[in-house]
C-alpha positions in Angstrom: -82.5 32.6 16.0 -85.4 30.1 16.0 -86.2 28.4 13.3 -89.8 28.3 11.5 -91.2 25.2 11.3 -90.9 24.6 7.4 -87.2 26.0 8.0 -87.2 22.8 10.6 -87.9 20.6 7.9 -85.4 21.4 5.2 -82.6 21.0 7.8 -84.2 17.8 8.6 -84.2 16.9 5.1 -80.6 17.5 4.5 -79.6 16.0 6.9 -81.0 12.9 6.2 -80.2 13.1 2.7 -76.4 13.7 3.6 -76.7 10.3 6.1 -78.0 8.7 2.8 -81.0 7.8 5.3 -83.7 8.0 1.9 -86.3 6.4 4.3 -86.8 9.4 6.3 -86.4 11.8 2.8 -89.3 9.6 1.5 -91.3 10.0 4.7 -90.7 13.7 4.2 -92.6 13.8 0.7 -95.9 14.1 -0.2 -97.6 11.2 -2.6 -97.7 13.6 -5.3 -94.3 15.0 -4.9 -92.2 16.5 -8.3 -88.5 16.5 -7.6 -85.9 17.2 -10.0 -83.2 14.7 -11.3 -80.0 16.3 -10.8 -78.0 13.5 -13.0 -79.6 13.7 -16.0 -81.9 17.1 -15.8 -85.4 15.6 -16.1 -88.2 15.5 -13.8 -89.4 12.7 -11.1 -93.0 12.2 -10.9 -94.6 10.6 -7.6 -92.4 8.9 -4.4 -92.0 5.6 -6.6 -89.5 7.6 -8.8 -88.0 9.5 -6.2 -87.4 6.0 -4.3 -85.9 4.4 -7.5 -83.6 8.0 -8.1 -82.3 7.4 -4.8 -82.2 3.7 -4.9 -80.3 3.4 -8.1 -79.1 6.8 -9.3 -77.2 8.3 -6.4 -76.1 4.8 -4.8 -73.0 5.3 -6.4 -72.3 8.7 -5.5 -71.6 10.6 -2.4 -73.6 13.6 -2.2 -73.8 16.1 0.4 -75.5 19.2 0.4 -74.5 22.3 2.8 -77.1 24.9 3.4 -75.5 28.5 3.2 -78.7 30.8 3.5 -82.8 30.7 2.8 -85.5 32.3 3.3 -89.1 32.4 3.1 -90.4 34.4 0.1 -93.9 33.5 0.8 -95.9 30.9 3.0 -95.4 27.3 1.9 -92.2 28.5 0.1 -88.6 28.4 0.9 -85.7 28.9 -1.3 -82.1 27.6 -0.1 -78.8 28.8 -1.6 -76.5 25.3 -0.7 -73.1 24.1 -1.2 -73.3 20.7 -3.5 -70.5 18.2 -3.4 -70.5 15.2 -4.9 -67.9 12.1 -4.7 -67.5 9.2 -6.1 -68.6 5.9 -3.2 -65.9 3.9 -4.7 -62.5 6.1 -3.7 -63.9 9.5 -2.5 -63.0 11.5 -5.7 -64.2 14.7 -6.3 -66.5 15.0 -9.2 -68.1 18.1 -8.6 -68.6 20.9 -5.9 -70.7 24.0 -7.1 -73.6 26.1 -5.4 -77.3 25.1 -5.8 -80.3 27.2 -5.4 -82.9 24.8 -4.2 -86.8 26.3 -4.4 -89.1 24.5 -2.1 -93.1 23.8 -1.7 -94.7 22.8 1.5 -97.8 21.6 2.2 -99.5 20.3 5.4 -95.8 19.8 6.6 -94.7 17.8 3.3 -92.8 18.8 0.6 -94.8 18.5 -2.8 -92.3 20.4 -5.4 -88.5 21.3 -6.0 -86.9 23.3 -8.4 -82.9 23.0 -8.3 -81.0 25.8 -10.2 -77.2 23.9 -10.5 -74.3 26.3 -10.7 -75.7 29.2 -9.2 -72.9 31.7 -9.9 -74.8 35.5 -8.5 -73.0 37.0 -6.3 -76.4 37.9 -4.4 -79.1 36.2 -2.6 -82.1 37.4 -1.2 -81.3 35.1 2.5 -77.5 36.4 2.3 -79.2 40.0 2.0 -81.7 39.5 4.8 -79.4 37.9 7.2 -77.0 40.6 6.7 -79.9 43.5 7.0 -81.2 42.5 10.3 -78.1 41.8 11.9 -76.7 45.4 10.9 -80.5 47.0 12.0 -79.6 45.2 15.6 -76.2 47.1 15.5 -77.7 50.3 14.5 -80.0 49.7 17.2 -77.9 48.4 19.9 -80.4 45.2 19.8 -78.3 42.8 21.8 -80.3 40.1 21.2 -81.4 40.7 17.5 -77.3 40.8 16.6 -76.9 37.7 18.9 -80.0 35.8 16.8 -78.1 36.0 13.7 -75.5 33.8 14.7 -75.5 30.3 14.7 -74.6 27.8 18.0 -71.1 26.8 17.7 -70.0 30.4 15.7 -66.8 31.6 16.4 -64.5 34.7 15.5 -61.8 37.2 17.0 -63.3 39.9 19.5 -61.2 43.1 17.7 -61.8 45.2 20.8 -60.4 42.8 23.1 -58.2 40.6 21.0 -59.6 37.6 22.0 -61.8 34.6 20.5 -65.5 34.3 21.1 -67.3 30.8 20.8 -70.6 30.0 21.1 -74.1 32.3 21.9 -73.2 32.7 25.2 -69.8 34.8 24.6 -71.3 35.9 21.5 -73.7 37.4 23.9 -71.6 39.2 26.0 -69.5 40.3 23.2 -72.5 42.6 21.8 -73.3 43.5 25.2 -69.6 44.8 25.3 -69.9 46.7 22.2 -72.7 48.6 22.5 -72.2 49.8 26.3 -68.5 50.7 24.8 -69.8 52.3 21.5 -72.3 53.7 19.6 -71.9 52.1 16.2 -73.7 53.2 12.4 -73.2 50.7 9.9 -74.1 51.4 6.1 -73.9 48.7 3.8 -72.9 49.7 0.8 -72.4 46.1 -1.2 -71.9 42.5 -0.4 -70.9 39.4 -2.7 -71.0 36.1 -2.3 -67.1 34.4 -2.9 -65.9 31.5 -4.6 -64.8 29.6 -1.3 -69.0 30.5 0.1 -68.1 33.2 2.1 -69.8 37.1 2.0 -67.4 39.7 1.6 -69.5 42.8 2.6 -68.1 46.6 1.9 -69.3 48.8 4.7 -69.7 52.4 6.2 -69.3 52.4 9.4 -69.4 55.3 12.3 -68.1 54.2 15.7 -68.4 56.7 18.4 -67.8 56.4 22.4 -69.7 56.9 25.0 -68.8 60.6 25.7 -69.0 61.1 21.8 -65.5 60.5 20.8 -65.0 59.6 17.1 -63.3 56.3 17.0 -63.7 55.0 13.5 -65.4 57.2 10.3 -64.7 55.0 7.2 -65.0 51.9 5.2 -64.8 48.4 6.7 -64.8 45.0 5.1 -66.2 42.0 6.6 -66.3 38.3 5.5 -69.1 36.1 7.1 -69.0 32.7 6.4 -72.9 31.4 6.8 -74.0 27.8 7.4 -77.8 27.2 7.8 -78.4 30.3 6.8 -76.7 31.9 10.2 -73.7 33.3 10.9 -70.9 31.0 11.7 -67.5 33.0 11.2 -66.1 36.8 10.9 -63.6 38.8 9.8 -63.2 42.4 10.0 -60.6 44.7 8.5 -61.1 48.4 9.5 -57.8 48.7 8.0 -58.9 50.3 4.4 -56.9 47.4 3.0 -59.1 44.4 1.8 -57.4 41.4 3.7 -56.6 37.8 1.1 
């Protein structure tokens, strides 16, 4: 799936910040910026504070930040659900890894505000839900290329029809193209959460019929999607009735 432009930018900007390049994060920022001090819950005025927080305040740290899902509730606007870890420079000890919900503002290209919610324990997110929503419309609709889209580059998971693994958009591809000239699948999503390890257990309804009609599957599934960038990058499917660990 292509990105939007401002969706361009905040992978940019994590990336930089996880390569501790703060040069190009500054860049990044408008003059005016407001950013949010994570360490000690106050708020940074301006780029000369933001420098000096990233100068002085996370030198000692390691902290890396994994995007899980976003979306774009409204123009200039982008909210990220992210995986936050942070270690200690010295001896790589863990002193914290929880989810962050990070609320952007863009402007002419620059970001000019951040909100950061720390601990974000819901089990729902509003890009988990959209994701999830258009990539069961393209099943419903045998879209080939609107289930490929929601899969990111180097994605991979086990082909349940054929037994196999499937790597990358190309077999993803072909995998879709397989199902739906094979069968004529309804999927109804009843509920989804988000897990403790970041992945999305979804509950689902699904109908799965052949191409003469036959009835192959009338039941619930579960699937597990684990999500990086707000894409799909793994899968699991138990049609079994039986939730799998």
């Amino acid at each position: 799936m292509l990105m939007t432009p401002d969706e361009d930018r905040i992978t940019q900007l994590y990336e930089a910040f996880n390569r501790r390049a703060f040069d190009r994060c500054i860049a990044m920022l408008a003059p005016d910026v407001s950013w949010p001090d994570e360490l000690e819950d106050r708020r940074l005025e301006g780029l000369d504070a933001v420098r000096a927080y990233l100068d002085h305040a996370i030198a000692p740290l390691r902290v890396c930040y994994q995007p899980i899902a976003l979306f774009t509730p409204s123009p200039g606007q982008i909210e990220v659900l992210a995986r936050q870890t942070v270690l200690s420079a010295t001896d790589g000890s863990l002193w914290s890894s929880l989810r962050v919900r990070h609320r952007y503002t863009i402007k002419d290209g620059l970001f000019t505000h951040l909100e950061s919610e720390q601990n974000y324990t819901a089990p729902t997110f509003e890009g988990v839900d959209r994701l999830l929503r258009r990539l069961y419309d393209a099943i419903n609709a045998g879209d080939v290329d609107g289930a490929a889209a929601c899969f990111g580059d180097h994605a991979c998971f086990e082909d349940k029809l054929e037994d196999g693994p499937i790597s990358g958009p190309a077999a993803i591809r072909a995998h879709f193209e397989h199902l739906f000239a094979t069968l004529q699948v309804t999927a109804t999503m009843c509920d989804y959460a988000l897990e403790p390890d970041d992945r999305v257990r979804v509950r689902l309804q699904v109908e799965a019929r052949g191409a003469t009609g036959r009835l192959w599957h009338d039941g619930g599934v579960t699937a597990w999607y684990r999500l990086e960038g707000g894409l799909i990058v793994g899968q699991d499917v138990d049609d079994s009735g039986e939730e799998a660990p």
